[in-house]
DRENPA-3360 file (N, C-alpha, C; in nm, 2 decimals, always signed):
BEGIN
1 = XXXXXXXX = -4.75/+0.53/+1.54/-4.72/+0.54/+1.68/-4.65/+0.67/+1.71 ~ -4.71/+0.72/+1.81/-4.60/+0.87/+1.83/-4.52/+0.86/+1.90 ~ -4.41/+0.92/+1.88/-4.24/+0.92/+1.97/-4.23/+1.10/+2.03 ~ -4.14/+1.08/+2.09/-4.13/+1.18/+2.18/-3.95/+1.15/+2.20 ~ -3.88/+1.28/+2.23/-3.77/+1.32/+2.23/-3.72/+1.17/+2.33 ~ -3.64/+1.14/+2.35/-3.54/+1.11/+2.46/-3.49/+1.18/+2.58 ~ -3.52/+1.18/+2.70/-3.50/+1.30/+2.79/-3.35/+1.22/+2.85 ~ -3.23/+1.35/+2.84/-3.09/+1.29/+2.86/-3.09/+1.19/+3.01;
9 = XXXXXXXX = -2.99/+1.12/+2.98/-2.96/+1.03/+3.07/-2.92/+1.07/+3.23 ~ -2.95/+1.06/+3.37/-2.93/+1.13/+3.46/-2.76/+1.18/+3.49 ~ -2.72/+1.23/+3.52/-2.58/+1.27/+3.58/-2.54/+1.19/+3.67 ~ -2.43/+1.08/+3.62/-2.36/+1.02/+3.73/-2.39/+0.87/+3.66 ~ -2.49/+0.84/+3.56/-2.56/+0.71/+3.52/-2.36/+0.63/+3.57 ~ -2.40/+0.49/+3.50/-2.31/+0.45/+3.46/-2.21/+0.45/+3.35 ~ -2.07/+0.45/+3.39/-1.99/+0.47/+3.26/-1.98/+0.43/+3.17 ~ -2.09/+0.32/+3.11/-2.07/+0.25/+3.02/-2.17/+0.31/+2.90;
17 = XXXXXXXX = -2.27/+0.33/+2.99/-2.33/+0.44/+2.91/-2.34/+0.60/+2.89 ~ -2.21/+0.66/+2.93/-2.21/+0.80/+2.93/-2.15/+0.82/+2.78 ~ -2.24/+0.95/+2.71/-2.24/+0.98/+2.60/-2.35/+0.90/+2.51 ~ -2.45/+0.85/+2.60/-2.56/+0.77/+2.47/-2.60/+0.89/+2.43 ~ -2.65/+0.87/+2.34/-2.72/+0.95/+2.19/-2.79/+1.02/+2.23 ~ -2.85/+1.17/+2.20/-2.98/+1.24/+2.31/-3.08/+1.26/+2.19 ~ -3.05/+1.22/+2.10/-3.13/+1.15/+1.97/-3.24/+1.04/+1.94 ~ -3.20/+0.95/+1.99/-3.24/+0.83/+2.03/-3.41/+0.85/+2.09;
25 = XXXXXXXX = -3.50/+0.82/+2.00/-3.61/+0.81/+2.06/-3.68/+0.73/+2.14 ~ -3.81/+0.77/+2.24/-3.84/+0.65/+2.29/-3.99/+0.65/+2.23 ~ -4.03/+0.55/+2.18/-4.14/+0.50/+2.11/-4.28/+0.48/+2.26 ~ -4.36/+0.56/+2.25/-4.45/+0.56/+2.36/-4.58/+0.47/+2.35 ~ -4.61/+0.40/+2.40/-4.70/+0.30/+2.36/-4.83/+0.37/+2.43 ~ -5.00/+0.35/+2.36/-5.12/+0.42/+2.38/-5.15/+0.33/+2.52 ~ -5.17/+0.43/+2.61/-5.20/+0.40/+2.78/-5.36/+0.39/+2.72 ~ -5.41/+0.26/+2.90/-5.54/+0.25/+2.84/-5.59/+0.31/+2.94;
33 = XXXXXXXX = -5.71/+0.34/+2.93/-5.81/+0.46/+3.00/-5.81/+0.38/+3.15 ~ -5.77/+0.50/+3.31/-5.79/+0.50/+3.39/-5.89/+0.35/+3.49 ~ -6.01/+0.43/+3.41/-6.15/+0.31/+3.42/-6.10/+0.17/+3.42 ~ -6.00/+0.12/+3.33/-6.04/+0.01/+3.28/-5.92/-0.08/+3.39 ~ -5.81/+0.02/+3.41/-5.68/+0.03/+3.50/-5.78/-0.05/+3.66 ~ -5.90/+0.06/+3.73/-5.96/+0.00/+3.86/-6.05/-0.10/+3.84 ~ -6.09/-0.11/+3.69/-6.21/-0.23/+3.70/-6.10/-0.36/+3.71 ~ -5.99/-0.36/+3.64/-5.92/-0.50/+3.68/-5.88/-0.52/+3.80;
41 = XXXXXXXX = -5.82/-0.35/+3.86/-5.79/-0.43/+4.02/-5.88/-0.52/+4.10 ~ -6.01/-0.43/+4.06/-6.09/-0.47/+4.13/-6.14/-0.60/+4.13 ~ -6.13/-0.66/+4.02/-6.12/-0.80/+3.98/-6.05/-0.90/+4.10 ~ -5.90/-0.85/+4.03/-5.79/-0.94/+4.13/-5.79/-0.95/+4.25 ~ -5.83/-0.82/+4.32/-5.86/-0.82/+4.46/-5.96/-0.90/+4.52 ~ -6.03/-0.94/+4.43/-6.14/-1.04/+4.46/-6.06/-1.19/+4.49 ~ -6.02/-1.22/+4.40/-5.94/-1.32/+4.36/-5.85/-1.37/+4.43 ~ -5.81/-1.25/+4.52/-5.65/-1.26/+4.57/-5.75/-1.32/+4.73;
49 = XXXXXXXX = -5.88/-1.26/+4.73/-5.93/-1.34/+4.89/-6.00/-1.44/+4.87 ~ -5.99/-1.51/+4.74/-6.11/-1.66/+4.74/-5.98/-1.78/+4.72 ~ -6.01/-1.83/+4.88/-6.00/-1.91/+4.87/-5.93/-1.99/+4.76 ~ -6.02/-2.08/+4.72/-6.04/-2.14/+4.56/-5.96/-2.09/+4.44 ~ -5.94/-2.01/+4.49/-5.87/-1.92/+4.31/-5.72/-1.94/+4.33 ~ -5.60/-2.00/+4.25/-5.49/-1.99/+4.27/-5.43/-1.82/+4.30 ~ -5.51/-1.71/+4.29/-5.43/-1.65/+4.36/-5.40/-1.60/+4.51 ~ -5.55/-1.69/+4.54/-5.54/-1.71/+4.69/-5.44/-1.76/+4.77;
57 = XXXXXXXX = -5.36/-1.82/+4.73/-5.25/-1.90/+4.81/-5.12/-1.80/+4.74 ~ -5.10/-1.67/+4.74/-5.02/-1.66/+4.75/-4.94/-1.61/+4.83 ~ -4.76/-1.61/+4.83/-4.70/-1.56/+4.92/-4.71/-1.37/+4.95 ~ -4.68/-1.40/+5.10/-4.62/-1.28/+5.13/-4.50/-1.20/+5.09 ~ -4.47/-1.09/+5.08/-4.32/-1.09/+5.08/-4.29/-0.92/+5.17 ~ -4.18/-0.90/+5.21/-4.16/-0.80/+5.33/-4.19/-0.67/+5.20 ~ -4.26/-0.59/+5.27/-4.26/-0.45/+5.24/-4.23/-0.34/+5.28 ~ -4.16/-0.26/+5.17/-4.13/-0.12/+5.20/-4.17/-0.03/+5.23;
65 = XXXXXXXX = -4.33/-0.02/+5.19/-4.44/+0.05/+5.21/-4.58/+0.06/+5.31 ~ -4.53/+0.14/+5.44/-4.61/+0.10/+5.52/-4.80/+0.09/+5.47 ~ -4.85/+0.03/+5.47/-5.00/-0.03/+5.49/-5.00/-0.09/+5.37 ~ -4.91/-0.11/+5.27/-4.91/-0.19/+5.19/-4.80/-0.33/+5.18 ~ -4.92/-0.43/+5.12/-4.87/-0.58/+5.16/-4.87/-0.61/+4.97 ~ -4.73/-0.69/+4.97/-4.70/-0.78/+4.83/-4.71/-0.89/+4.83 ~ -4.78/-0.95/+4.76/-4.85/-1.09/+4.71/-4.78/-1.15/+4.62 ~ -4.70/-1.27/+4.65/-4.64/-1.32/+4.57/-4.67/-1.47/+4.46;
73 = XXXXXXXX = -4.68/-1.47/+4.35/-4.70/-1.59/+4.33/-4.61/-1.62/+4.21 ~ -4.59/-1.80/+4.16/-4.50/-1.79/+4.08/-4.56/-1.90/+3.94 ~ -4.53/-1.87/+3.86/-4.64/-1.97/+3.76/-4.60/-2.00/+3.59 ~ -4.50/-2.13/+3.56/-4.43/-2.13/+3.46/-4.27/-2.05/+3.48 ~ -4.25/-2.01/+3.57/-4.14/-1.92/+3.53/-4.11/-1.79/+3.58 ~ -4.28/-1.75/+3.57/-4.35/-1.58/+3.56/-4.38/-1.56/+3.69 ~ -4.29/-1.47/+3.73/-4.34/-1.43/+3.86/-4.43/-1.24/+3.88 ~ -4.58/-1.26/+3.93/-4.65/-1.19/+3.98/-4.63/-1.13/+4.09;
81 = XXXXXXXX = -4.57/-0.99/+4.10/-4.62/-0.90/+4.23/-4.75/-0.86/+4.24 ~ -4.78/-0.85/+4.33/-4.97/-0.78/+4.40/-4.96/-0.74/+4.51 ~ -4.98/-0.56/+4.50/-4.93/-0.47/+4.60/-5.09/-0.44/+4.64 ~ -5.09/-0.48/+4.77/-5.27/-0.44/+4.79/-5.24/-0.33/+4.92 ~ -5.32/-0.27/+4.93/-5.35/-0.17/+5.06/-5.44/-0.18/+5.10 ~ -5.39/-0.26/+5.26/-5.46/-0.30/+5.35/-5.57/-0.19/+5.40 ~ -5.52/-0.11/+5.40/-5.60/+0.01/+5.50/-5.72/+0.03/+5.41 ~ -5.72/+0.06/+5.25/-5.83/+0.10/+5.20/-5.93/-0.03/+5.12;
89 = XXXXXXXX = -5.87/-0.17/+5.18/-5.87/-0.27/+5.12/-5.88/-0.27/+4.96 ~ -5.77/-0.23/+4.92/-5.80/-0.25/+4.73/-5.67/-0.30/+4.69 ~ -5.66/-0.30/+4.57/-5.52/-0.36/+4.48/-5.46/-0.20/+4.43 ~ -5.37/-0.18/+4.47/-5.32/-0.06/+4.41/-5.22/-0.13/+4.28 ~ -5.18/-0.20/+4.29/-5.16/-0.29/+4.12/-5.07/-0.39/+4.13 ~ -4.99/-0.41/+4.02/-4.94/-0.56/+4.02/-4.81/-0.53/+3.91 ~ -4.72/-0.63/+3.97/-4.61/-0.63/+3.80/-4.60/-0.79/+3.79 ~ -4.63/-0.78/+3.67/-4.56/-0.95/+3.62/-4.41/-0.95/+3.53;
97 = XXXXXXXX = -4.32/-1.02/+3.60/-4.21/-1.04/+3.51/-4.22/-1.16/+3.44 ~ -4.26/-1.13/+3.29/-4.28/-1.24/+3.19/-4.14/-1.30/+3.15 ~ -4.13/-1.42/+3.10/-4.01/-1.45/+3.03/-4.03/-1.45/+2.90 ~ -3.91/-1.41/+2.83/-3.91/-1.37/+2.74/-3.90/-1.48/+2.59 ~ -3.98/-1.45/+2.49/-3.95/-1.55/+2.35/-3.88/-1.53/+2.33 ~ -3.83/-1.38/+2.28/-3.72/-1.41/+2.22/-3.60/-1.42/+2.26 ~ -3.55/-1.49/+2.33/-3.44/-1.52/+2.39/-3.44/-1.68/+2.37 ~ -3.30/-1.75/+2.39/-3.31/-1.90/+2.35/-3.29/-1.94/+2.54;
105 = XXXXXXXX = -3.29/-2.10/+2.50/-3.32/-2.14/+2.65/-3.21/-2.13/+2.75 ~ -3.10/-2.10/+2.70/-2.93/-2.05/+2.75/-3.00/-1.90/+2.83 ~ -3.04/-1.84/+2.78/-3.09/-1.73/+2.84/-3.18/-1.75/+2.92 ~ -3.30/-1.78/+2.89/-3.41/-1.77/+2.95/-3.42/-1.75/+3.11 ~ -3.33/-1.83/+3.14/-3.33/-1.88/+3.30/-3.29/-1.73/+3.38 ~ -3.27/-1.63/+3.29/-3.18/-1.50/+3.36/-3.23/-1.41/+3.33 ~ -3.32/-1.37/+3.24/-3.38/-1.27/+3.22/-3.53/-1.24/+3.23 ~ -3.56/-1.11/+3.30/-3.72/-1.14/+3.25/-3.80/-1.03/+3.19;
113 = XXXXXXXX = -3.87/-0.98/+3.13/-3.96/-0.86/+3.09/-4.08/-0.78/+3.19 ~ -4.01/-0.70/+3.28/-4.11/-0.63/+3.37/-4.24/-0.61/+3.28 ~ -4.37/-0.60/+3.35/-4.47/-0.51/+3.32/-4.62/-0.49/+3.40 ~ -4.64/-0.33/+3.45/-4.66/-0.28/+3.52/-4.83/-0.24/+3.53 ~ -4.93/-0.26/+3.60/-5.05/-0.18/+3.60/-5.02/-0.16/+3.74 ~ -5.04/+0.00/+3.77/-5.11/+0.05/+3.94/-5.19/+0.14/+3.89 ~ -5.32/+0.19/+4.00/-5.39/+0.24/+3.99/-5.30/+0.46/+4.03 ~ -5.42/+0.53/+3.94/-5.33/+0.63/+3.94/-5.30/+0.73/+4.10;
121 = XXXXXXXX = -5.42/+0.70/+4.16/-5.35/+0.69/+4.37/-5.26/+0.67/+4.39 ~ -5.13/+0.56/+4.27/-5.01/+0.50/+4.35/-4.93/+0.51/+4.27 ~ -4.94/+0.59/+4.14/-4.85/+0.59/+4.07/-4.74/+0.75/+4.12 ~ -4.63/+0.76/+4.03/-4.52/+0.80/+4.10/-4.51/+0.83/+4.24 ~ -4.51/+0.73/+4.32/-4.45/+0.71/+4.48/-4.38/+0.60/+4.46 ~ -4.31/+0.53/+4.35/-4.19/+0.48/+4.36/-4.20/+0.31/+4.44 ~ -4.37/+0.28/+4.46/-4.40/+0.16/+4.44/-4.36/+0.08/+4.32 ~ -4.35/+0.08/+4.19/-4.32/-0.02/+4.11/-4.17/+0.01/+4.10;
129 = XXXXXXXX = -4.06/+0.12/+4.14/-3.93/+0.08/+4.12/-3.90/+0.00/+4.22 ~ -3.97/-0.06/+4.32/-3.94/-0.08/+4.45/-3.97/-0.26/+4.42 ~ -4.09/-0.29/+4.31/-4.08/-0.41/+4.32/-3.97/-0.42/+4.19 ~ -3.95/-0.36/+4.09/-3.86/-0.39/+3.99/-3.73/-0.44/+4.03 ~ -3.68/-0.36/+4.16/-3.54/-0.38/+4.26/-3.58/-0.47/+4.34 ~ -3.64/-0.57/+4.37/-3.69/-0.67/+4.41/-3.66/-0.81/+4.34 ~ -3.71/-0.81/+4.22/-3.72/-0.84/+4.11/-3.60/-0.88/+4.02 ~ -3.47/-0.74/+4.05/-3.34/-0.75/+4.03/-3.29/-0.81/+4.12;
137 = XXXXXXXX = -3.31/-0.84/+4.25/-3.22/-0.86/+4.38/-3.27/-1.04/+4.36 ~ -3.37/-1.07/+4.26/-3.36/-1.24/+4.28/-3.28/-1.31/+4.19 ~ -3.19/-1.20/+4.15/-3.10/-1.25/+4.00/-3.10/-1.24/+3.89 ~ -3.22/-1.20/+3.84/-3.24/-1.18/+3.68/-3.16/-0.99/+3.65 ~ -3.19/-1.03/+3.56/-3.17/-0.92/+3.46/-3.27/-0.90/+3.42 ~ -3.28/-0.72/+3.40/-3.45/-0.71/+3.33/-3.46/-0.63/+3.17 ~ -3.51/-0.65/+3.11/-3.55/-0.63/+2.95/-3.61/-0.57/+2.92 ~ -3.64/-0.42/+2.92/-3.76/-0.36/+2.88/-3.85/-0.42/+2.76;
145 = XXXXXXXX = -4.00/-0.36/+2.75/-4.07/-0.43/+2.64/-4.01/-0.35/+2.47 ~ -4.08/-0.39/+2.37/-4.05/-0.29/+2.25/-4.08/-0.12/+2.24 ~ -4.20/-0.12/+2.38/-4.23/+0.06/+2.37/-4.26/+0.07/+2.53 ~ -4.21/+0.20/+2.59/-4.23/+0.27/+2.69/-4.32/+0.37/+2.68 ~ -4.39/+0.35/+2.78/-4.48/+0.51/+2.81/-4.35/+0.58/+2.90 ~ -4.36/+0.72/+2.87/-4.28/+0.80/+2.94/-4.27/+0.76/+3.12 ~ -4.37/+0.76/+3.21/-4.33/+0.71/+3.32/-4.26/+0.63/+3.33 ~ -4.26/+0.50/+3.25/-4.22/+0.39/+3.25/-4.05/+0.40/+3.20;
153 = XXXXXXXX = -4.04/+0.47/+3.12/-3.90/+0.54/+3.11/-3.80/+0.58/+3.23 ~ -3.89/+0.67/+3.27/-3.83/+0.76/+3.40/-3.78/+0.65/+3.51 ~ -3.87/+0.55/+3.49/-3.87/+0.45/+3.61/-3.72/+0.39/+3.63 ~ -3.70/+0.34/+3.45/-3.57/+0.26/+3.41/-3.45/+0.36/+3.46 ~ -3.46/+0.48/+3.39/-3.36/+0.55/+3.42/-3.31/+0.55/+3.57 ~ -3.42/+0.55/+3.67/-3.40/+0.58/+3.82/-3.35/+0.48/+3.83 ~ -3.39/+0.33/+3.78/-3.29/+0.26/+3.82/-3.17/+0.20/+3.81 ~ -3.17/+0.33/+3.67/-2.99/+0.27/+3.61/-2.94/+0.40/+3.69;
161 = XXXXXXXX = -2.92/+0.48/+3.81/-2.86/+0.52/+3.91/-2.81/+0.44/+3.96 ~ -2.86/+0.31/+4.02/-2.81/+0.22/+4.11/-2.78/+0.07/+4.03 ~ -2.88/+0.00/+3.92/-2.78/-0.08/+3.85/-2.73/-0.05/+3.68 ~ -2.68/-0.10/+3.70/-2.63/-0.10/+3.54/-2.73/-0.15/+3.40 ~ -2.72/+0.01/+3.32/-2.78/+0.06/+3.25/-2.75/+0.01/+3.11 ~ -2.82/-0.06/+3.01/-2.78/-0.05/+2.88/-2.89/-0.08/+2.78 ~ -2.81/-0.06/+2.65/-2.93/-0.13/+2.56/-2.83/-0.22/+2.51 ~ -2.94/-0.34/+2.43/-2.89/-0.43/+2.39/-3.03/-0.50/+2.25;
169 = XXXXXXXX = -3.03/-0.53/+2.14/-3.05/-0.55/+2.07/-3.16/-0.68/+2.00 ~ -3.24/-0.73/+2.06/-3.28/-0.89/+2.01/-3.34/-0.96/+1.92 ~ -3.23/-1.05/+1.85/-3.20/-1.10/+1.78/-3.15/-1.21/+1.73 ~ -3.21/-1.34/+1.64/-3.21/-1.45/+1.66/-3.18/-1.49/+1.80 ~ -3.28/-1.51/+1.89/-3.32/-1.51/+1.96/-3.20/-1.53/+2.07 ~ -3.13/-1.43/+2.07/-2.98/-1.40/+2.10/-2.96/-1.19/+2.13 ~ -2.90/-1.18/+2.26/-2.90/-1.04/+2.34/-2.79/-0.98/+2.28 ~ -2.79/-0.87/+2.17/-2.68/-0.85/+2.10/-2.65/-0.66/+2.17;
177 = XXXXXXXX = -2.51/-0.64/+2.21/-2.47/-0.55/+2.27/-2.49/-0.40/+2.20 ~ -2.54/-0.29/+2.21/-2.53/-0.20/+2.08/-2.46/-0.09/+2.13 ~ -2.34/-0.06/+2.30/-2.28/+0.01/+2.26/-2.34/+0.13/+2.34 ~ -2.25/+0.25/+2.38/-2.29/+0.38/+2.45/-2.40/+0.44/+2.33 ~ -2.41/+0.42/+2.18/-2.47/+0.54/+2.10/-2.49/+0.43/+1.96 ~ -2.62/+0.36/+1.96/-2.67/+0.28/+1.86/-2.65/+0.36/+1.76 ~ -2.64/+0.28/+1.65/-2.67/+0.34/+1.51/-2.82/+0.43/+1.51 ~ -2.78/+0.50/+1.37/-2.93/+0.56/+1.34/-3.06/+0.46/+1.29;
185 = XXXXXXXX = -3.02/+0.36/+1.23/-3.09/+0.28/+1.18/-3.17/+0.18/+1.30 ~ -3.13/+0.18/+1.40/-3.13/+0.13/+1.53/-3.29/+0.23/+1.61 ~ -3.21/+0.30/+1.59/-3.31/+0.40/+1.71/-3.45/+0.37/+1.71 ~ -3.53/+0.35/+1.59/-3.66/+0.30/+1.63/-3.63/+0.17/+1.56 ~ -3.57/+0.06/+1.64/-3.59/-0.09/+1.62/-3.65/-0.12/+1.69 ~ -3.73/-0.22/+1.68/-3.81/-0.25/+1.75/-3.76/-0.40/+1.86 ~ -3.63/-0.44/+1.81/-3.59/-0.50/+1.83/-3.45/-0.43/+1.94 ~ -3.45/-0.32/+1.96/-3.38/-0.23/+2.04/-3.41/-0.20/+2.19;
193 = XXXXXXXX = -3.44/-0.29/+2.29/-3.46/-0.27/+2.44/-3.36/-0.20/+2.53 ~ -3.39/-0.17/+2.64/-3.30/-0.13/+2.78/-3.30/-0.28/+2.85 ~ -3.14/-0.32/+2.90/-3.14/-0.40/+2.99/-3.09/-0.37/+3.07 ~ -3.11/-0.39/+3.24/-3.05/-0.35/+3.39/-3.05/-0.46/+3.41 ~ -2.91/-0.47/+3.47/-2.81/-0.56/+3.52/-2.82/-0.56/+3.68 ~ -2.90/-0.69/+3.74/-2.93/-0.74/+3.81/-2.74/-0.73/+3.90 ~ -2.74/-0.78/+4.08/-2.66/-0.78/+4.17/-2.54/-0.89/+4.11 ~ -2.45/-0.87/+4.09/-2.39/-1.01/+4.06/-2.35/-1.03/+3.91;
201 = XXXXXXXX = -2.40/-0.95/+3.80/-2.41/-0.94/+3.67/-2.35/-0.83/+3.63 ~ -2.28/-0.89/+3.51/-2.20/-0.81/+3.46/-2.21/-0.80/+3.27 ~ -2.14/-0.71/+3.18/-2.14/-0.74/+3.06/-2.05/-0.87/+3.08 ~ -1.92/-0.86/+3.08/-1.83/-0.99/+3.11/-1.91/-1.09/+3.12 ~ -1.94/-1.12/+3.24/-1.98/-1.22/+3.30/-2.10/-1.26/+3.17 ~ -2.15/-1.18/+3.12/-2.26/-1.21/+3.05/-2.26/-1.29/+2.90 ~ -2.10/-1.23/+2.85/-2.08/-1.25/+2.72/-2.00/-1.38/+2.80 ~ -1.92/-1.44/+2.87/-1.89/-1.57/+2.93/-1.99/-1.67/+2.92;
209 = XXXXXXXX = -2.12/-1.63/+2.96/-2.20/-1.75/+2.99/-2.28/-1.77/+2.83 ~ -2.26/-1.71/+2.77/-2.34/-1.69/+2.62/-2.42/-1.64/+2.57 ~ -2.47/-1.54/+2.68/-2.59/-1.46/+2.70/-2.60/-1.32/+2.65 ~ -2.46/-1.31/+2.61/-2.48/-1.17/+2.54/-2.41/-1.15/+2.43 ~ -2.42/-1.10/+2.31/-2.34/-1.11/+2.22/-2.27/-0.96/+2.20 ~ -2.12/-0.94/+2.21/-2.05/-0.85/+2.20/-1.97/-0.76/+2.10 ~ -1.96/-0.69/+2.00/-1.88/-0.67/+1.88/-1.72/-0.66/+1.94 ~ -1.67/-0.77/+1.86/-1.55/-0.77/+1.87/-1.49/-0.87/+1.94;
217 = XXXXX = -1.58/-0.96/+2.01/-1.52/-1.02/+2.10/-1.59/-1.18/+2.09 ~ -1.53/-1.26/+2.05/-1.59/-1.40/+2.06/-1.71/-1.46/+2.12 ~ -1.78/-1.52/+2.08/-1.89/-1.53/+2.14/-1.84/-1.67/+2.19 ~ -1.95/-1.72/+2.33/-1.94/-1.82/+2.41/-2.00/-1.95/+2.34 ~ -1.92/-2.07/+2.30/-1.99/-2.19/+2.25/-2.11/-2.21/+2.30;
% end
């Protein structure tokens, strides 16, 4: 798998992460071909107007983007965005926040794993940070996957402007803290994510409830 430098952290990030590593690679995962990106929309958008199909019934939710409407639905846990544009009638894409394995059931309820398909008409216009902060504003915390495509990077970063930025480690199925500047041995773990800290969420608050494991500091019964 090919990696690519780490592009530094924005000016101003949060202080908890000032001075991460500019070492630190980001493991880029193989994007699938354009084609294959509109044949799915075009699937779901079918789907999203029959009737019959559970994705027919799903919610609305207010949008930021004029002529574009978000489809909501919720299923096990997993909650589906579906950003369709009314004007050209299609699916410009969708994010599902999966819940996560590896996490134990103390967790689960707070965390979830973004992930992203839009078609390339809608990509960087700041549609998917917009459902990501959506996403954060219903409480969870979010977890990046094991590998970023570079947009998908840039995305996180924009949003650790506004919430709080970190990485954190996972591990017997337990969120272990790694700190402004991971070890070297760290840097391509695969078990090494970004987590953004949802309204209301804190490291504190986090290692209180048992949900994050801290060096140095007692962990929660």
């Amino acid at each position: 798998m090919a990696t690519l430098p780490l592009p530094p952290l924005p000016h101003g990030l949060s202080g908890l992460f000032k001075g991460l590593c500019p070492r630190m690679e980001l493991r880029i995962d193989v994007q699938r071909p354009d084609e294959t990106i509109e044949s799915e929309l075009d699937t779901l958008h079918r789907r999203l107007h029959t009737a019959a199909d559970p994705l027919g019934a799903c919610t609305t939710l207010p949008s930021q983007s004029p002529g574009l409407v978000w489809r909501h639905r919720e299923a096990d846990g997993e909650h589906y965005v579906y950003v369709e544009d009314t004007v050209r009638c299609c699916l410009a894409g969708y994010t599902v926040f999966n819940r996560l394995i590896e996490v134990d059931r103390r967790t689960d309820p707070h965390v979830r794993a973004p992930h992203s398909r839009y078609a390339p008409a809608y990509q960087r216009r700041g549609i998917a940070t917009a459902v990501y902060e959506w996403g954060l504003q219903q409480g969870f915390c979010l977890v990046s996957g094991a590998r970023q495509s570079a947009g998908a990077h840039a995305l996180w970063l924009a949003l650790g402007r506004r919430f709080r930025l970190g990485y954190v480690a996972l591990r017997k199925r337990r969120m272990h803290y790694l700190g402004a500047e991971p070890a070297a041995a760290l840097r391509d773990d695969l078990n090494t994510r970004l987590l953004l800290l949802g309204p209301g969420w804190s490291l504190d608050r986090l290692q209180a409830l048992g949900l994050l494991q801290r060096p140095g500091l007692a962990a929660a019964p």
